[in-house]
TIVOKOL-507982 format. One record per residue (C-alpha): x, y, z. Coordinates in steps of 0.1 Angstrom, whole numbers, padded with zeros to 4 digits, always signed. Each point is the difference from the previous one (the first is absolute). Last residue first. Example, Ala and Ser with C-alpha at 12.3 -4.5 7.8 and 13.67 -1.06 7.14 Angstrom:
! residues 2
+0137-0011+0071
-0014-0034+0007
! end
This chain:
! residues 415
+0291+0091+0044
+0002+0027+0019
-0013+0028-0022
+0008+0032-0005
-0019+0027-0021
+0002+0035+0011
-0023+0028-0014
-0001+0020+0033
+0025-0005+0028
-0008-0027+0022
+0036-0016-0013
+0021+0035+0014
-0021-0001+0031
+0009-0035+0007
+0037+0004-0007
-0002+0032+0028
-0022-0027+0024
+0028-0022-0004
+0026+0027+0005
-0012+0009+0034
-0013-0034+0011
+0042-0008-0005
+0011+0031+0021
-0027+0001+0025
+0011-0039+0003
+0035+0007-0002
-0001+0023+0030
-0021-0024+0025
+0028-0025-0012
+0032+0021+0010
-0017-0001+0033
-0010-0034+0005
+0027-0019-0012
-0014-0029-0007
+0006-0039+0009
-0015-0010-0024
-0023+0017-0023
-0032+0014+0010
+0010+0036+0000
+0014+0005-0038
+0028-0026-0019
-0023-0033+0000
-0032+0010+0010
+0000+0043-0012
+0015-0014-0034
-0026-0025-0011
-0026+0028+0016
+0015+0026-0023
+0001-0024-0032
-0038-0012+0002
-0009+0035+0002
+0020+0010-0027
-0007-0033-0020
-0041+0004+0005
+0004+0037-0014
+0013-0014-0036
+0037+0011-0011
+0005+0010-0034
+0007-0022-0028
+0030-0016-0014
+0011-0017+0028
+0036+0013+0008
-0006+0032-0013
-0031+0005+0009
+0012-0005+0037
+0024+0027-0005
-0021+0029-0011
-0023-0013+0031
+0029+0011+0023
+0009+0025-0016
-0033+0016+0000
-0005-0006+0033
+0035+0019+0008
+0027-0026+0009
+0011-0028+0020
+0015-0033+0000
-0023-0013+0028
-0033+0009-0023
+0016-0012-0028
+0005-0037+0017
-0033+0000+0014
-0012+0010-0034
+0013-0032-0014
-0019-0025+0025
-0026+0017-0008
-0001-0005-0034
+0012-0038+0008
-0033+0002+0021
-0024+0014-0029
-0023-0028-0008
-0028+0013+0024
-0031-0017-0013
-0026+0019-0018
+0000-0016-0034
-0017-0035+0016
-0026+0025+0018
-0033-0019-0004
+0015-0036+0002
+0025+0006+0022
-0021+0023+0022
-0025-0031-0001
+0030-0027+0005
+0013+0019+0031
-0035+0006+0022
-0012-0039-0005
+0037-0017+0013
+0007+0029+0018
-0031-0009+0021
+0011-0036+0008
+0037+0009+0006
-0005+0032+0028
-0025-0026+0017
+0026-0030-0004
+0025+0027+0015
-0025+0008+0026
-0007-0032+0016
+0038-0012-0004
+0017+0027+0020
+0033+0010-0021
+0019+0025+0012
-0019+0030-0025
-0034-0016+0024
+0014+0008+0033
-0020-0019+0023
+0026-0015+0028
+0024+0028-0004
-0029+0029+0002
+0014+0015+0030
+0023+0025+0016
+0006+0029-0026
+0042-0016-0003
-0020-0028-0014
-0023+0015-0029
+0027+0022-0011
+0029-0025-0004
-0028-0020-0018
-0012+0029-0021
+0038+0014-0013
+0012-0040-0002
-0034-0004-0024
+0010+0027-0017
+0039-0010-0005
-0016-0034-0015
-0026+0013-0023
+0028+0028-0016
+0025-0033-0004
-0023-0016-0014
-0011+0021-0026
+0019-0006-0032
-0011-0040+0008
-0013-0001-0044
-0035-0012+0008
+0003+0031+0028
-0043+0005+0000
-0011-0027+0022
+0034+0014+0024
-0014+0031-0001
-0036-0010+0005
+0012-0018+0031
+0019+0028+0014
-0027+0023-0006
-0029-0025+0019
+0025-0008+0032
+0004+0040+0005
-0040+0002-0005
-0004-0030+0029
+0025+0020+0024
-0018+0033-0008
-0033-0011+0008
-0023-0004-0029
-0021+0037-0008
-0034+0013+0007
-0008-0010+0039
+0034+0002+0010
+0017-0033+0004
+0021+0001+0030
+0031-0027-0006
+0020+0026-0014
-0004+0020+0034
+0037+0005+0010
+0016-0003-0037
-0015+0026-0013
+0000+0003-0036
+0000+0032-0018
+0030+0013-0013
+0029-0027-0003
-0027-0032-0006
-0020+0020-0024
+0029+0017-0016
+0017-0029-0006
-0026-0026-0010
-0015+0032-0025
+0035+0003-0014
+0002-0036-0008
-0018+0004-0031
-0024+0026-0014
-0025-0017-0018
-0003-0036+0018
+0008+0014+0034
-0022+0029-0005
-0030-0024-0011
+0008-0025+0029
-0002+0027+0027
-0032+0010-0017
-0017-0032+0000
+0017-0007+0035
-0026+0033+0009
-0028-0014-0021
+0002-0031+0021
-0002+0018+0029
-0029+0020-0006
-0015-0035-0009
+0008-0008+0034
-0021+0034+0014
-0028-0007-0021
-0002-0039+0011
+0005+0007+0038
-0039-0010+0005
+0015-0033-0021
-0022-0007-0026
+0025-0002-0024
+0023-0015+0024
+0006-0035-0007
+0039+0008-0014
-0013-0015-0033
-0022+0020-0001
+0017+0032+0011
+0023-0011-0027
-0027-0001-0027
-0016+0031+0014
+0032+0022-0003
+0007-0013-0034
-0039+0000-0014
+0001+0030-0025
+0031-0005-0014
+0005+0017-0032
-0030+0020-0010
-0013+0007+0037
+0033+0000+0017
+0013+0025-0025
-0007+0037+0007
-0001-0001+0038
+0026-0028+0004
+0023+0013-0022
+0000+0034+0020
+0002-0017+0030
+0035-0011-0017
+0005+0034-0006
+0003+0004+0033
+0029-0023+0007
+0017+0018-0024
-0002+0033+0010
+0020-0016+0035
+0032-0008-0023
+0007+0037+0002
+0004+0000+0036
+0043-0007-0007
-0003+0024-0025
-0001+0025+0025
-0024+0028+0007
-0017-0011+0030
-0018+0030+0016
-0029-0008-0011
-0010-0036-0008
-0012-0006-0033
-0039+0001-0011
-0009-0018-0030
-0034+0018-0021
-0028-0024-0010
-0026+0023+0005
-0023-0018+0022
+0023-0028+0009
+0026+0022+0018
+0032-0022-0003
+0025+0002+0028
+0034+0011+0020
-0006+0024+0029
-0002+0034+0015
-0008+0009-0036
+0020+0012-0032
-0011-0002-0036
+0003-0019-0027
-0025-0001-0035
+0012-0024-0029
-0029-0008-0019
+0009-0035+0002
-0007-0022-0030
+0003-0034+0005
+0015-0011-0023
+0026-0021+0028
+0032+0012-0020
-0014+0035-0004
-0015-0002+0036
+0040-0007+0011
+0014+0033-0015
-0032+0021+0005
+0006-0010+0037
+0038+0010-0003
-0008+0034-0020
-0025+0012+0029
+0021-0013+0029
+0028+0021-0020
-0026+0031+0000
-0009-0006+0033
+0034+0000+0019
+0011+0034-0021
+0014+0012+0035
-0041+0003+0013
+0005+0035+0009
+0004+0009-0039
-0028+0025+0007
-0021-0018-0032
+0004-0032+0018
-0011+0017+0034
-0029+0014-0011
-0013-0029-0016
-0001-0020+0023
-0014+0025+0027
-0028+0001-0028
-0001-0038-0008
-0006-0006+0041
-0026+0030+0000
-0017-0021-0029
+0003-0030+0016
-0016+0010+0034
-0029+0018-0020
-0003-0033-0013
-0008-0014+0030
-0021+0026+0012
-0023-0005-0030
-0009-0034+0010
-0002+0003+0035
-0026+0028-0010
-0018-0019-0025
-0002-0034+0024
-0015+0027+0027
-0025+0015-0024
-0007-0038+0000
-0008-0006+0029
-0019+0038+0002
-0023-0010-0025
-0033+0015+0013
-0029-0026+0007
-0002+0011+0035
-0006+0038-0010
-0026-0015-0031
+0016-0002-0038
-0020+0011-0030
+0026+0030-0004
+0031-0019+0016
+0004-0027-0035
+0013+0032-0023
+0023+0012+0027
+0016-0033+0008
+0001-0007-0039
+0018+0033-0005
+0028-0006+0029
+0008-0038-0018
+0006+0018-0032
+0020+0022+0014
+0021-0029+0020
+0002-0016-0037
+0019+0033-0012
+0016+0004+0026
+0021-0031-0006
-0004+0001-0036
+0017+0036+0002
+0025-0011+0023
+0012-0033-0027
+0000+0026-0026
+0024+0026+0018
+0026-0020+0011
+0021-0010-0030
-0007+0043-0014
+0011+0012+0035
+0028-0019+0003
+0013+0013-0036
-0013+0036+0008
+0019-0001+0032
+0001+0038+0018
-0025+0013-0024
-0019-0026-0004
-0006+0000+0039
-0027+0024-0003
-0022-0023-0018
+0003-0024+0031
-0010+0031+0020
-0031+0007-0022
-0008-0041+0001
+0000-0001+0038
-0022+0034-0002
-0028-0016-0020
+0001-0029+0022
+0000+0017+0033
-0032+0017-0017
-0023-0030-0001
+0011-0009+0035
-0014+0031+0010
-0028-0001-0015
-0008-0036+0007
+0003+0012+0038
-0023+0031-0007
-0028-0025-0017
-0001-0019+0028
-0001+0030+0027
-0028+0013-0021
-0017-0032+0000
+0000-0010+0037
-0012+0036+0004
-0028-0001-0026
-0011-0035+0018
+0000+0016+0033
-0019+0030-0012
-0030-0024-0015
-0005-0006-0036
! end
């Protein structure tokens, strides 16, 4: 073997090393966190150890294939795949650490531990069985690899609560779209001629994002309409479609369709009309959109918004009949013992009173954002002043009635 080819080997064999041993010391630090979260730790630390597990494996193979191997014929591509491979999960792990440091700190206000209780609240519904891992992030979403929902840091309210449940919906999608409906994205891309559209990955991207919009909807209620239109919309470039999700106008139009699919008994039309005011007054005082707004009524995307509810609806209604938010006169109810006051405990004391039963986590949420449109901010006209107090006051004692349900052994349901 000549010296170049010992060099080109050596350096080879050093990089796999060193990759090799990340992994070992990715696991030793996740091992560490058990002290600090042993109940995190022990949901997380199976799906890591598969992870590295497979990229060890992957190292080994690239070792054992190098010693019959020429300089030129030296894996380096996919050395490279390895490494991109391992540094992604060495992204999630440092993600789950900070995480986890911050939940067991208390710096997280108890936000994850009620997003944990709500999502094991709607997964029991769906059966779905959601290990039940939250953590903060810069931003809302659902890390594929290890299945773990990321919340938005700082926003400890239970008005960014309904967020976790647009994530489990890619969740859903992950674990069921094979068993339960493996050709819904394809059959509407079909029918939409764009299957082999170039833009085909980044439409079905789409799709999977109304998917999850609808699963929220569907499982959490009008919360997920309010807090989506409220929070995150942005009225001055909802007609910009980013390369992964709908544009804001067309996903505005999407939740207060579904809402109005799902109100058989009209409890929600007065929340669908005072949202579509919010977005309309928004869209026009940003300077544009009149002409196009889809939540206004343009026809082209309205009979889009209609032909894919009309395959995305029956599937979750088929798969997920149980899951369906049923809770609004709950809510309805806890927005009147939120305004009359009280210590959480009270305040749920007296809701089991009236009903029977203890409160479920969709009805508090439901309740606060029932209150904050019609008595809070949004209402009309509004004090603004006495308002900005109310809401800390109101998102305040919700998110102390949520911590009181996501205590341990609590049943509740909504139904």
């Amino acid at each position: 073997m000549d010296e170049h080819a010992v060099r080109a080997r050596q350096i080879f064999l050093a990089q796999l090393a060193a990759l090799d041993a990340s992994l070992v010391r990715s696991m030793q630090a996740l091992e560490a966190a058990r002290r600090s979260d042993p109940a995190h730790y022990e949901a997380a630390q199976q799906c890591f150890q598969q992870l590295v597990d497979a990229q060890t494996r992957r190292l080994a193979e690239l070792r054992l294939g190098i010693a019959t191997q020429s300089p030129a014929a030296i894996p380096w591509d996919g050395l490279a795949a390895t490494r991109s491979e391992c540094e992604a999960i060495f992204a999630e792990c440092l993600d789950f650490l900070g995480g986890t440091i911050l939940r067991s700190a208390g710096l997280d206000n108890g936000i994850c531990q009620v997003a944990d209780a709500l999502l094991a609240e709607l997964s029991l519904r769906a059966d779905i069985g959601y290990p039940r891992l939250t953590i903060l992030a810069p931003n809302p979403s659902f890390a594929y690899r290890t299945d773990i929902i990321r919340l938005r840091f700082p926003e400890f309210t239970v008005w960014s609560l309904p967020f976790a449940a647009h994530e489990l919906g890619h969740y859903v999608i992950k674990r069921e779209r094979g068993s339960r409906f493996p050709y819904l994205f394809s059959d509407i891309l079909r029918c939409e001629e764009q299957l082999q559209d170039t833009d085909e990955p980044r439409q079905r991207q789409r799709l999977e994002e109304l998917f999850c919009d609808l699963f929220a909807t569907y499982t959490l209620g009008p919360a997920y309409a309010c807090s989506m239109v409220v929070l995150e919309a942005a009225p001055h470039t909802a007609d910009v479609t980013p390369d992964a999700h709908p544009g804001d106008d067309f996903r505005v139009a999407w939740l207060l369709r579904v809402l109005e699919l799902l109100d058989s008994g009209r409890n929600y039309t007065v929340v669908i009309n005072h949202l579509r005011a919010c977005w309309e007054a928004c869209v026009q005082g940003a300077g544009g959109l009149v002409q196009h707004n889809a939540a206004a009524g343009n026809t082209d995307a309205a009979a889009r918004i209609n032909r894919w509810l009309a395959q995305m609806l029956p599937a979750i209604q088929r798969h997920f009949s149980a899951a369906r938010f049923n809770g609004w006169p709950g809510a309805l109810s806890m927005r009147d013992e939120l305004m009359a006051g009280g210590t959480p405990e009270e305040i749920c004391e007296r809701f089991a009173r009236r009903h029977h039963r203890p409160p479920a986590l969709a009805e508090v949420v439901n309740g606060a954002w029932y209150w904050r449109l019609f008595e809070g901010d949004l209402r009309v006209p509004v004090d603004t002043l006495s308002a900005d107090r109310s809401i800390a006051t109101v998102d305040s004692t919700a998110l102390g009635v949520c911590r009181v349900l996501a205590r341990p052994h609590r049943g509740a349901s909504d139904e």
